[in-house]
C-alpha positions as CSV (number, residue, x, y, z in Angstrom):
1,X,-75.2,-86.9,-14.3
2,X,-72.2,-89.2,-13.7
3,X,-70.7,-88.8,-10.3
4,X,-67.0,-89.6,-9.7
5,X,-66.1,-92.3,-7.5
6,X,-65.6,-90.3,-4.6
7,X,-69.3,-88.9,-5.0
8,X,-70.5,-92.2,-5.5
9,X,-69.3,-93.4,-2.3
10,X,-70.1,-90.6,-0.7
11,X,-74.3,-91.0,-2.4
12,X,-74.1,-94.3,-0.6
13,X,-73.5,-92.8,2.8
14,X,-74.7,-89.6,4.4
15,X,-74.6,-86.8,2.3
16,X,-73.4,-84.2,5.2
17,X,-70.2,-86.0,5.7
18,X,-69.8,-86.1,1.8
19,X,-70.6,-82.3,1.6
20,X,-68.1,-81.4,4.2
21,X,-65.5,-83.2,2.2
22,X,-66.8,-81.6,-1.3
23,X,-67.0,-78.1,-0.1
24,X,-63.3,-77.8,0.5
25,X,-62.3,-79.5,-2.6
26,X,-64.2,-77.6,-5.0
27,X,-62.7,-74.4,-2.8
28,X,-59.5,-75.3,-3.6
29,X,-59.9,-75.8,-7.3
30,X,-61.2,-72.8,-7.4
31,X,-58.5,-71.1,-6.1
32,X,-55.8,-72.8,-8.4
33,X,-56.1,-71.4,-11.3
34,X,-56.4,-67.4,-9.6
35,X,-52.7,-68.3,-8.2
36,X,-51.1,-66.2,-11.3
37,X,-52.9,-63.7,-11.6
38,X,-52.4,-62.8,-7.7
39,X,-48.7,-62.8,-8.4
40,X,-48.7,-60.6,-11.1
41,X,-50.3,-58.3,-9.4
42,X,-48.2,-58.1,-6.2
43,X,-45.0,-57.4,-9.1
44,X,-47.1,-54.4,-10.0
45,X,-47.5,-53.5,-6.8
46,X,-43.9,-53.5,-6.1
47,X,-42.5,-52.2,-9.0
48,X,-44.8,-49.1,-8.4
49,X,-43.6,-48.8,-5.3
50,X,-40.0,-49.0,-6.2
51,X,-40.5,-46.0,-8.9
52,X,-42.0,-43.7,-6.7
53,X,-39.4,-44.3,-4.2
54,X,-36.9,-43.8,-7.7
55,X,-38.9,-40.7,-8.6
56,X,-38.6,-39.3,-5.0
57,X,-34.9,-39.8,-4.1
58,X,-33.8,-38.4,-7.8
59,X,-36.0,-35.2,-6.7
60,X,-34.3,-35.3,-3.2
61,X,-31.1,-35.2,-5.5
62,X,-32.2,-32.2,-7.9
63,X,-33.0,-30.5,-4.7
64,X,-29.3,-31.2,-3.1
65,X,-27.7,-30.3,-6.8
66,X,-29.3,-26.7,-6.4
67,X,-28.8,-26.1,-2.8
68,X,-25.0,-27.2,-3.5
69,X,-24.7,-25.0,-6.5
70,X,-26.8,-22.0,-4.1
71,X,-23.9,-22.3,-1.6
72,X,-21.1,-22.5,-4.3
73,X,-22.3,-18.6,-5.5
74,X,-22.8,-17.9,-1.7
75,X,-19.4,-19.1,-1.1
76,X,-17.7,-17.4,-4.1
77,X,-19.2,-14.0,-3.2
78,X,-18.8,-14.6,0.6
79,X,-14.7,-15.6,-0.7
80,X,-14.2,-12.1,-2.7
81,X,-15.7,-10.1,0.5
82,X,-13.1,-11.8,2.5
83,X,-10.1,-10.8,-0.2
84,X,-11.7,-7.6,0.0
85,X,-11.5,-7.3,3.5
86,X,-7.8,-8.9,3.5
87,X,-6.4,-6.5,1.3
88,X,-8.3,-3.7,3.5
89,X,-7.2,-4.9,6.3
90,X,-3.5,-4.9,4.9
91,X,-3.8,-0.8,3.8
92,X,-5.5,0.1,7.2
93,X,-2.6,-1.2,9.0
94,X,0.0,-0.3,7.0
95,X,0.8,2.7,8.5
96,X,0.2,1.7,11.8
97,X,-3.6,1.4,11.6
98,X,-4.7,-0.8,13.8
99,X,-6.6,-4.1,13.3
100,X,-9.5,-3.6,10.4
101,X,-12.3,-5.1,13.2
102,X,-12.2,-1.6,15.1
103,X,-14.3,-0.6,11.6
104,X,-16.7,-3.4,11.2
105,X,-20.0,-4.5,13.2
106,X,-20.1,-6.8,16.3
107,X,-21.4,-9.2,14.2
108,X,-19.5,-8.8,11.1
109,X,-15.8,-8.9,13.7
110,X,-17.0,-11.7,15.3
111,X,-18.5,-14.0,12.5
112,X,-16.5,-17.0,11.1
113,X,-15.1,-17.4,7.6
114,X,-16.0,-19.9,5.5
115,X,-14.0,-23.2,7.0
116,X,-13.5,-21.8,10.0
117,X,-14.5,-24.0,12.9
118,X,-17.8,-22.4,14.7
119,X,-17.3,-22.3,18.2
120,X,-13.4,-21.4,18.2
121,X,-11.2,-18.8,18.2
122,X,-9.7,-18.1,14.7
123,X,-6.0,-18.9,13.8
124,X,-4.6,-15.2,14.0
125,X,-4.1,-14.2,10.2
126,X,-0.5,-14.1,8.3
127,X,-1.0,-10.8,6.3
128,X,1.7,-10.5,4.3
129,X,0.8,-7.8,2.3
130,X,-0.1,-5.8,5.1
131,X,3.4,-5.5,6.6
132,X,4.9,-5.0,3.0
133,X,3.1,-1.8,2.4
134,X,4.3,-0.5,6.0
135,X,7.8,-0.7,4.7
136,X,7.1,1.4,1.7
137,X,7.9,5.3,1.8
138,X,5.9,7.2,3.9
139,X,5.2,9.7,0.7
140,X,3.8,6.3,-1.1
141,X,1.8,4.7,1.7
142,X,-1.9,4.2,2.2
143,X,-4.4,6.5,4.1
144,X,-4.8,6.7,7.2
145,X,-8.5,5.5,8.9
146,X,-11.4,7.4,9.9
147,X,-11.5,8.8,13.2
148,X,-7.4,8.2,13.4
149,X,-5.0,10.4,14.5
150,X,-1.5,9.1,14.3
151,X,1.4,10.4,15.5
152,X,5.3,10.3,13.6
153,X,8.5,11.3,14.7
154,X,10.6,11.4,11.4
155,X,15.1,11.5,11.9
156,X,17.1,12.2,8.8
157,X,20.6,12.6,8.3
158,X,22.1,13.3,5.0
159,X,25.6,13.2,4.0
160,X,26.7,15.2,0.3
161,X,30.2,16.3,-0.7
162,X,31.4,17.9,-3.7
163,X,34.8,18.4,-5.5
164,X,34.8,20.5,-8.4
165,X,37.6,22.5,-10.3
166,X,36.4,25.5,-12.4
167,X,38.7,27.0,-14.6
168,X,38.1,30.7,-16.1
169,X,40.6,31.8,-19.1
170,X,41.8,30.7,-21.8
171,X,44.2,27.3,-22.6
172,X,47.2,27.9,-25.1
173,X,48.0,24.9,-25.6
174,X,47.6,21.8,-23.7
175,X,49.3,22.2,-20.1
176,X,50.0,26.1,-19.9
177,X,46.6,28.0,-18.7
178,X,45.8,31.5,-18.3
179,X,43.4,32.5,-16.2
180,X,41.4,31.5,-13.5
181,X,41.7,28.0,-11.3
182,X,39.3,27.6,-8.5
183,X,38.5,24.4,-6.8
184,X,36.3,23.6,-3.7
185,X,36.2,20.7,-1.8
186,X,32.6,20.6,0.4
187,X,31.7,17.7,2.7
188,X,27.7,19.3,3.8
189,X,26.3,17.5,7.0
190,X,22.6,17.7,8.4
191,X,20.3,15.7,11.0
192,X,16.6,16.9,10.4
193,X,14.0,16.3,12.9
194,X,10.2,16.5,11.6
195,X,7.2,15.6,13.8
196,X,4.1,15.1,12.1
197,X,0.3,14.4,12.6
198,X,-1.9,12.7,10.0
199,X,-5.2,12.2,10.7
200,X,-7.9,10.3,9.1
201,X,-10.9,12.6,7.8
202,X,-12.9,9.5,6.3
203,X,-11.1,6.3,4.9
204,X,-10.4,7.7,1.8
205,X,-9.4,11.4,2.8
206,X,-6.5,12.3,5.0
207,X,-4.6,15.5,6.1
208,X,-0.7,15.6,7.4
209,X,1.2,18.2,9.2
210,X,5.1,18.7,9.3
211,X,7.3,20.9,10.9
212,X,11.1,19.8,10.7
213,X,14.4,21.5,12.2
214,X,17.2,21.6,10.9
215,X,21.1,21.1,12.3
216,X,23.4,21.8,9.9
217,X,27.3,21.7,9.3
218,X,29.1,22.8,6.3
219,X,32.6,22.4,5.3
220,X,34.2,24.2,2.6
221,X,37.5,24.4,1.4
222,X,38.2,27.0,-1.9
223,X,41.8,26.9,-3.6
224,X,42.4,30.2,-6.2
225,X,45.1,30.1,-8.7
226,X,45.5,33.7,-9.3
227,X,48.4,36.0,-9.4
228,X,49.4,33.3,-6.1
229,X,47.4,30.5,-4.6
230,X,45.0,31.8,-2.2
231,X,43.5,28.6,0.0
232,X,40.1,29.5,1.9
233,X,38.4,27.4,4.4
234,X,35.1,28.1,5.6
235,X,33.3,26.0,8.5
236,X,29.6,27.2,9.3
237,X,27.1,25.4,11.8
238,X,23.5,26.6,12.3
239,X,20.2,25.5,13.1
240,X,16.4,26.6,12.9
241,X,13.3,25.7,12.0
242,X,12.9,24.1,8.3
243,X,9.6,25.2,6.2
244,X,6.3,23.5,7.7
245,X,4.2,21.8,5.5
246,X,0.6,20.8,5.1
247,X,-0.4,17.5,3.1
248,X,-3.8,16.3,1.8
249,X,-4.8,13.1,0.0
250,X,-7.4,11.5,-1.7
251,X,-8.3,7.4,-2.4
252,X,-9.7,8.0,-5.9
253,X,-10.7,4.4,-5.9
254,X,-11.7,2.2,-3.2
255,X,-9.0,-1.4,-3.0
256,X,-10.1,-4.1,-5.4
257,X,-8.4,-7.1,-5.4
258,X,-5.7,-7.3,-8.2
259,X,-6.5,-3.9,-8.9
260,X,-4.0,-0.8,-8.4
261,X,-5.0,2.1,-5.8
262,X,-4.8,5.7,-6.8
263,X,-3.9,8.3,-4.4
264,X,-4.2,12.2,-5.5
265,X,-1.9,14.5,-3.2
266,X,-1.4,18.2,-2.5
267,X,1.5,19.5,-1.0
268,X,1.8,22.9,0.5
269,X,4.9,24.5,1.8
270,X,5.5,27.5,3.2
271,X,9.1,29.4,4.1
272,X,8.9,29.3,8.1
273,X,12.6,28.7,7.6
274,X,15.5,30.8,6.9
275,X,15.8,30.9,3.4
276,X,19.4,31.0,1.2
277,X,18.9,34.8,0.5
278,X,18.5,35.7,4.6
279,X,21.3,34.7,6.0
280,X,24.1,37.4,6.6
281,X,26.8,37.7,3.9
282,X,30.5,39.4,3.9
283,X,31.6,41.4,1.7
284,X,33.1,39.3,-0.8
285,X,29.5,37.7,-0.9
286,X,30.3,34.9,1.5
287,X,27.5,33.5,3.4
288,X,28.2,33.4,7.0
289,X,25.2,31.6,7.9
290,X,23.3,28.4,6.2
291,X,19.8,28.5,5.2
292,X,17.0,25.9,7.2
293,X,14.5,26.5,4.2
294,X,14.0,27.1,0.1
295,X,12.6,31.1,0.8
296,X,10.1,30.1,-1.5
297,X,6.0,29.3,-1.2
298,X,5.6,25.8,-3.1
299,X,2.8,23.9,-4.1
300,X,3.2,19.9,-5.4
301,X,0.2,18.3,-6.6
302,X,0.9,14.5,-7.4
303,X,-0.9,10.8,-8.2
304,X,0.5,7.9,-6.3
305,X,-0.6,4.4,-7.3
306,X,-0.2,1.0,-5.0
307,X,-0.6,-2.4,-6.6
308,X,-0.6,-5.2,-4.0
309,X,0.2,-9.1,-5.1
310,X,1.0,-11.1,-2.4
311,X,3.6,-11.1,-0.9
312,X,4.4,-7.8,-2.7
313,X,3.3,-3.9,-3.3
314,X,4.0,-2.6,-6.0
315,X,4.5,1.4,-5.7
316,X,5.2,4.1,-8.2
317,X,4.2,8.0,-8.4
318,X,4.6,11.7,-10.3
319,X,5.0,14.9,-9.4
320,X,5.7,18.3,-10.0
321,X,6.6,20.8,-7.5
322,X,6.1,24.9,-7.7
323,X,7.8,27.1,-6.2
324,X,6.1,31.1,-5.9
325,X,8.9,33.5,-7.3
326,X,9.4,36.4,-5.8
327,X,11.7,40.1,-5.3
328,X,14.5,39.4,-3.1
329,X,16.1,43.4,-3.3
330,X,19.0,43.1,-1.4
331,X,23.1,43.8,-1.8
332,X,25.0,40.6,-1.8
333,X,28.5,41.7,-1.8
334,X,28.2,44.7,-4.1
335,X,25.9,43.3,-6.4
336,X,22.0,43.9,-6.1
337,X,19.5,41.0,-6.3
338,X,16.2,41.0,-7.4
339,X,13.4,39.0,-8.7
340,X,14.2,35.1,-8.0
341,X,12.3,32.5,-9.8
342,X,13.0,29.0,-8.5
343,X,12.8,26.3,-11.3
344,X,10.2,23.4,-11.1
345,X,11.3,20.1,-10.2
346,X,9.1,17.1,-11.7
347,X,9.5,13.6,-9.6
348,X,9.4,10.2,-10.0
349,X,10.0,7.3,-8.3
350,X,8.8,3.2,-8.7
351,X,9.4,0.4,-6.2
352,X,7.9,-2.5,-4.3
353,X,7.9,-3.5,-0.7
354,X,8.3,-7.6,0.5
355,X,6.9,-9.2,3.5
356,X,9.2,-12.1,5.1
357,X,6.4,-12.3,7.8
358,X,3.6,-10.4,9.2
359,X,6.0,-8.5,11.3
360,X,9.5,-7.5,9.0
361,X,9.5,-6.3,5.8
362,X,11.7,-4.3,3.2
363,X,11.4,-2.4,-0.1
364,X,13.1,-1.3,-2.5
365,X,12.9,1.4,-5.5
366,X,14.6,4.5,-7.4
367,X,13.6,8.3,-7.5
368,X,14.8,10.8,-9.5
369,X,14.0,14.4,-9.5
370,X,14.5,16.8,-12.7
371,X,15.0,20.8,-11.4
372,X,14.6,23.1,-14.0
373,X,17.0,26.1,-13.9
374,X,16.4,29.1,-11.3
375,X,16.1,32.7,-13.2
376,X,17.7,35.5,-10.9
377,X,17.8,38.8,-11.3
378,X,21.4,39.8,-11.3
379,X,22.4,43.8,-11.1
380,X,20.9,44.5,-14.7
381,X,20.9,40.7,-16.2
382,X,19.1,37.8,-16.1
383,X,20.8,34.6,-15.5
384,X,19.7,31.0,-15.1
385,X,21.5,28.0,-13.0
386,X,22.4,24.8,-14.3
387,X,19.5,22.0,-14.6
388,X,20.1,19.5,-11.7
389,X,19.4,15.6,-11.4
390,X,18.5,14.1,-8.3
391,X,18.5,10.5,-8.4
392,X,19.3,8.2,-5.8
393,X,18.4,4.4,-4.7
394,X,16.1,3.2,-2.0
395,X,15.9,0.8,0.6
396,X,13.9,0.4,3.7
397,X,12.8,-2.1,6.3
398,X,10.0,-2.1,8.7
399,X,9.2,-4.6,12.0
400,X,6.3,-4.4,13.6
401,X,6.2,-4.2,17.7
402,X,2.7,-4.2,18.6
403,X,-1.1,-3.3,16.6
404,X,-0.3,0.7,17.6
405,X,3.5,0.9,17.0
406,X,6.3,0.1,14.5
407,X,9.6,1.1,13.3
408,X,10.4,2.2,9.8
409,X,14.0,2.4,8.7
410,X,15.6,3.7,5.2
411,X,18.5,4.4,3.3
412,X,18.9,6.5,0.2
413,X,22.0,6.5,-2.1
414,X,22.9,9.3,-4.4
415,X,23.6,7.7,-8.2
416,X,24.1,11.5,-9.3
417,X,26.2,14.5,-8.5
418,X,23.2,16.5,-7.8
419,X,21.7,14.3,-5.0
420,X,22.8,13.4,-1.5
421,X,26.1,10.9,-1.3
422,X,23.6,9.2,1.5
423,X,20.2,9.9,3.7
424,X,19.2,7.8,6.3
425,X,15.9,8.2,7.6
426,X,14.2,6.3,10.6
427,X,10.4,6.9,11.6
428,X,8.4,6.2,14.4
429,X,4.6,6.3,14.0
430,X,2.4,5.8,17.4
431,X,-1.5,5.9,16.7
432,X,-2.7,8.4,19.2
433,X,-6.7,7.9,18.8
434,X,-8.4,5.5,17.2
């Protein structure tokens, strides 16, 4: 074998020192040419290592993506309860109601919205809608809660006058009459005080009791073109107790958001009050007295429907109202009455109430009221009235004290001959138990 020079030096001296130096040497060439493959493997190594950490953080990220899309249908559904509760919120109070919280559980009252900051009190909420529906008419409003009993004390005064000129003959030719003139001038006056208790069977039934008097002051003024010109005044004032009344109504649907609310009402009345056939006459047939009530029994049944859209209610309803006839037998004058049957009177009325803030609102809205002629039994005939048409305009406003009491003002403005020249009404509703 050929040795290299090193070796060969290293044969000529000791071979341990030689062997020490070898050992290394052939150490090291041996690890030269494993160098690349070393490195390759580390690249694997790493590369590995950076796709499982890849793998894991894109399945960290799947998991986020359907823990975020969880909350957003948690967060939708939690968002539709709250508008829910909003809008309830706005109908329990709007007749005085009290705060919605009385009605839900400790933990329910007390937990936060969505947003809200844990840990702090809650900005006090700006329900406009809630103090828009308290200006709305009482006839039109929401029910009252469970367990509620609310106390109202209702003042009305209303305002008509008439001027009519009735002429019974014949006309020859234009200018010369012959016959019978009569004109009347009356200016009618009356302040009507009605207390009344509703109270809150569940949330979506409630009865309501009224009992109003009645002041009244008439003043009529009669000119007759006869034979000479007779002029007659007549000035009456009375008072009494009107016909008490007894109220129920039903929620047919509980409030949805964006949804209308429709309220089914019966309406009895009864004739606690001195009707137009009891009060003393002359006679000549002239009353001497004025009537506090109708005479008649009367039943109304009617659907009332409430449409909230912040910052608005909408409002609307439809009635009819029936009254019992009955025999009134008795001399009026010299001529006999007997069987009276009133004529029906079918209602409607539209309208919409506006919050400015949680605490003053107003409303507006037209009714009109279509009575059918009466049928009276006159000595031997039959005869019927005219039809009448009650329509008049509506405006109201409404502030808000405190959560227990508020103040609800409204004026009314005849647009037809039939109705009252003006009514203004103002109500006071306490809550009494809660």
């Amino acid at each position: 074998m050929k040795l290299s020079a090193p070796a060969r030096i290293c044969a000529k001296r000791e071979r341990s020192p030689c062997l020490a130096i070898a050992l290394p040497a052939a150490a090291l060439l041996a690890l030269v040419p494993a160098a690349p493959s070393t490195a390759a493997t580390a690249a694997e190594t790493e590369s590995a290592r950076l796709q499982a950490q890849l793998d894991r953080l894109d399945h960290e990220l799947d998991s986020q993506r359907a823990l975020i899309d969880r909350q957003a249908i948690q967060i939708a559904a939690q968002q539709k309860e709250i508008d829910a509760l909003k809008m309830n919120l706005a109908l329990a109070n709007s007749r005085g109601a009290g705060m919605l919280a009385d009605n839900l559980s400790p933990s329910e009252a007390s937990a936060p919205a969505p947003g809200e900051p844990v840990g702090e009190a809650p900005a006090e909420p700006s329900n406009e809608e809630e103090a828009a529906v308290r200006a709305i008419p009482r006839e039109q409003g929401v029910l009252t809660p469970a367990k509620m009993l609310v106390f109202e004390a209702d003042y009305e005064y209303d305002h008509g006058s008439s001027n009519r000129l009735v002429f019974r003959g014949i006309e020859l030719v234009p200018g010369i009459q012959l016959g019978l003139i009569e004109a009347s001038d009356a200016d009618r006056d009356a302040i009507i005080t009605t207390p009344s208790l509703r109270y809150g069977v569940t949330s979506r039934f409630e009865l309501d009791a009224r009992l109003p008097y009645l002041y009244r002051n008439d003043n009529i003024s009669v000119l007759e073109q006869r034979d000479q010109q007779i002029v007659r005044g007549v000035h009456l004032i009375d008072h009494g107790l009107g016909d008490a009344e007894a109220t129920i109504r039903y929620e047919l649907n509980p409030a949805r958001p964006l949804k209308p609310i429709w309220i089914a009402s019966l309406r009895v009345k009864s004739r606690t009050g001195r009707g137009p056939f009891e009060v003393p006459y002359d006679q000549f047939g002239v009353a001497k007295g004025l009537a506090t009530g109708s005479g008649f029994w009367g039943v109304e049944p009617g659907f009332n429907f409430l449409l909230p859209s912040d910052p608005i209610v909408l409002y609307g309803g439809l009635s009819y109202f029936h009254q019992f006839a009955r025999k009134i037998d008795r001399m009026i004058g010299d001529t006999p009455v007997g069987r009276v049957k009133p004529g029906g009177a079918i209602g409607a009325n539209i309208g919409f109430g506006f919050a400015l803030n949680p605490r003053f609102s107003y409303s507006m809205g037209f009714s009109d009221t279509f009575i059918a002629p009466t049928e009276s039994e006159i000595g031997d005939t039959i005869q019927h009235s005219a039809r009448l048409q009650a329509a008049q305009l509506q405006f109201g406003m409404s502030y808000r004290f405190t959560e227990k009491q508020s103040v609800n003002l409204g004026f009314d403005f005849g647009v037809t001959k039939d109705a009252p020249d003006l009514s203004v009404i103002l109500r006071l509703p306490i809550i009494l138990m809660k």
